[in-house]
Every structure is written in structure tokens, then in C-alpha cells.
N, C-alpha and C positions, 0 to 999 in steps of 0.2 A: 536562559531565564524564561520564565513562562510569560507568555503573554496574556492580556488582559484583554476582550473582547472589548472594542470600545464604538465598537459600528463605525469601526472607519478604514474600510477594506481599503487597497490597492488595486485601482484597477479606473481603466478610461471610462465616462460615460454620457452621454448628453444631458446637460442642463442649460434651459432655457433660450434655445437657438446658439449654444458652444458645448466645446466639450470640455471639461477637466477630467485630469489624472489624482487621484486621489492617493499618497503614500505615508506612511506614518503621520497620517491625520492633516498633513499641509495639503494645497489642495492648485494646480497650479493648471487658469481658466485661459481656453483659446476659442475663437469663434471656426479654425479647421484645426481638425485632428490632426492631420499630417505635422502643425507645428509642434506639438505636445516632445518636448524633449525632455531628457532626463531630469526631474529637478537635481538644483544647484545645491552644492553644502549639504552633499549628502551626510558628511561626519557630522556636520552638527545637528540636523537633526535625530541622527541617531542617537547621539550623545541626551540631545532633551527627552527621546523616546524612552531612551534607556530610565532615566530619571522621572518621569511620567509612569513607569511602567512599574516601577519599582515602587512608587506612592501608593501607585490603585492596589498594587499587590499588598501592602502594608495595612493598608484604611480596610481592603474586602475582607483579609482576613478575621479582622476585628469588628468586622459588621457597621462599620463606621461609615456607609455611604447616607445613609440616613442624616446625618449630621452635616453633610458635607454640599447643601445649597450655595446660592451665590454669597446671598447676605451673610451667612455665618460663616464661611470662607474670607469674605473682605474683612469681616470682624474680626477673624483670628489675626490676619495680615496686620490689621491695627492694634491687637493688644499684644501681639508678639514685636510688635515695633517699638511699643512702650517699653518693654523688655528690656529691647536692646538701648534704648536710649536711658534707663536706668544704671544700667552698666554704667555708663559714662558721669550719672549726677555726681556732682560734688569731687569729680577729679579731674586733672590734669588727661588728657587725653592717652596721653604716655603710661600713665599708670594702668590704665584699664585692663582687666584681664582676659584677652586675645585668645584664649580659648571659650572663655561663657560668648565672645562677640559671635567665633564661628559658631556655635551653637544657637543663638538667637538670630542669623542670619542665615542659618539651614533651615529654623522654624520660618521663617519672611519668605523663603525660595520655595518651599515645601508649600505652602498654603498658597502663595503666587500662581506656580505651576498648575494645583490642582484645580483653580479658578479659572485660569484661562484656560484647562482644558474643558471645563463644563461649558463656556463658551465656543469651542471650538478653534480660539486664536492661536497661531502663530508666535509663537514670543519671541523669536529672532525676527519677525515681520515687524510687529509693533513696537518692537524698542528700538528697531533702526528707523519706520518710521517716524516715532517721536522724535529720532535727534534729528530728522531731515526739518521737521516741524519746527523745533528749537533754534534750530541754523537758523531759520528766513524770520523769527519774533526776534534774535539775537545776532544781528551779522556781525563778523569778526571786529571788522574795523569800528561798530559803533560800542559793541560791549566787552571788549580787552580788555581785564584789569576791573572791572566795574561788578559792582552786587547789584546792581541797579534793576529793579524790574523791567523787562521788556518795555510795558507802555512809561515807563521814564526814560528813556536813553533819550 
């Protein structure tokens, strides 16, 4: 697959009294070089690369980077969500048709992806940190079984 220049080389370098390793855009910060070990989960980042890689490659050909800011990225994410929650009006969950969902939910990943890579994030970072975030507003024992907002429990 061709790659997509995304100015996010591989390679060690100093910032701001540490050093990071920079590889498929994740970015993994130590205050001595000597600790900078291989990052972890190599597959899956390759796997997001691959799918990252294959966006820019889809949007550049089509001259589509021009469109493709924060605000109108989060906007797609929002009316491609509408999409999918259309799917569902007025039926039984069971009814719905599980091919238009994967297709509206390609469209949600597709614009997701391309947003959080104009910021530079991580998306296996920030969705496990969210659930660590979740855990401690939600402790097991207090929201088991419960819809209850955090600050109700």
C-alpha cells in the first residue's frame, strides 16, 4: 500500500529535556533514551495505520483534504450518526437492516479516524483512557445494573 506522507517519521529525538520515539504517528515520551523500548501493540497500530492510510489515500485522490478541517470532520461524525440512528426510527431493533448500520458505522469510523489524526491522537490511547476515566466516575460496585448518571449514584 502506498504510504501517505503525514510528517510523522519513525525515528528517536529530543523534545523538551526527553526523548520520544516517534512510529506510525504514536509517539512513546522518556526523560533517558536508553529506556525508549519497542512500542507495545504493534499490530494494532498497524492495523489503525493501515486504515488511516487508506482514508488519506481515498480523500488525497479526490482532492478532499481541503474539506476535511476539525469542525467539518466532527460535523460529518454528527450527521453520519443521525444516519445511523435513522436506521433504527420507528423499528424494533431486530428489524433493522445490519448492512445500512455497517455502512453508517464505516461512515462514524472513517470521519473519527480522520479527526483524530489531524490532531495527532492516538485512538487506542484515548478510548482506553476514557474507559480508565469511566471506571473511577462509575465504580462497579456503585453502578451495576444502574442507567444512573455518574453524579446520581
Amino acid at each position: 500500500m502506498e504510504r501517505i506522507k503525514r510528517n510523522k517519521p519513525s525515528y528517536i529525538q529530543p523534545i523538551l529535556g526527553g526523548f520520544a520515539k516517534v512510529c506510525f504517528g504514536y509517539i512513546q515520551v522518556t526523560s533517558n533514551p536508553n529506556e525508549i523500548t519497542a512500542i507495545s501493540n504493534y499490530k494494532e497500530m498497524k492495523e489503525n495505520e493501515e486504515i488511516i492510510q487508506a482514508l488519506l489515500k481515498f480523500r488525497n485522490e479526490r482532492d478532499w483534504e481541503q474539506f476535511h478541517n476539525p469542525k467539518d470532520l466532527a460535523l460529518a461524525i454528527s450527521i453520519e450518526s443521525a444516519e445511523l440512528l435513522e436506521l433504527f426510527l420507528w423499528k424494533k431493533a431486530e428489524d433493522v437492516n445490519t448492512e445500512k448500520v455497517k455502512e453508517e458505522l464505516a461512515d462514524i469510523f472513517s470521519f473519527a479516524f480522520l479527526l483524530a489524526d489531524k490532531y495527532g491522537f492516538d485512538v487506542k490511547e484515548i478510548v482506553l483512557d476514557k474507559i480508565k476515566t469511566n471506571g473511577e466516575k462509575y465504580p462497579v460496585d456503585k453502578a451495576k445494573g444502574s442507567a444512573k448518571k455518574y453524579n446520581e449514584l
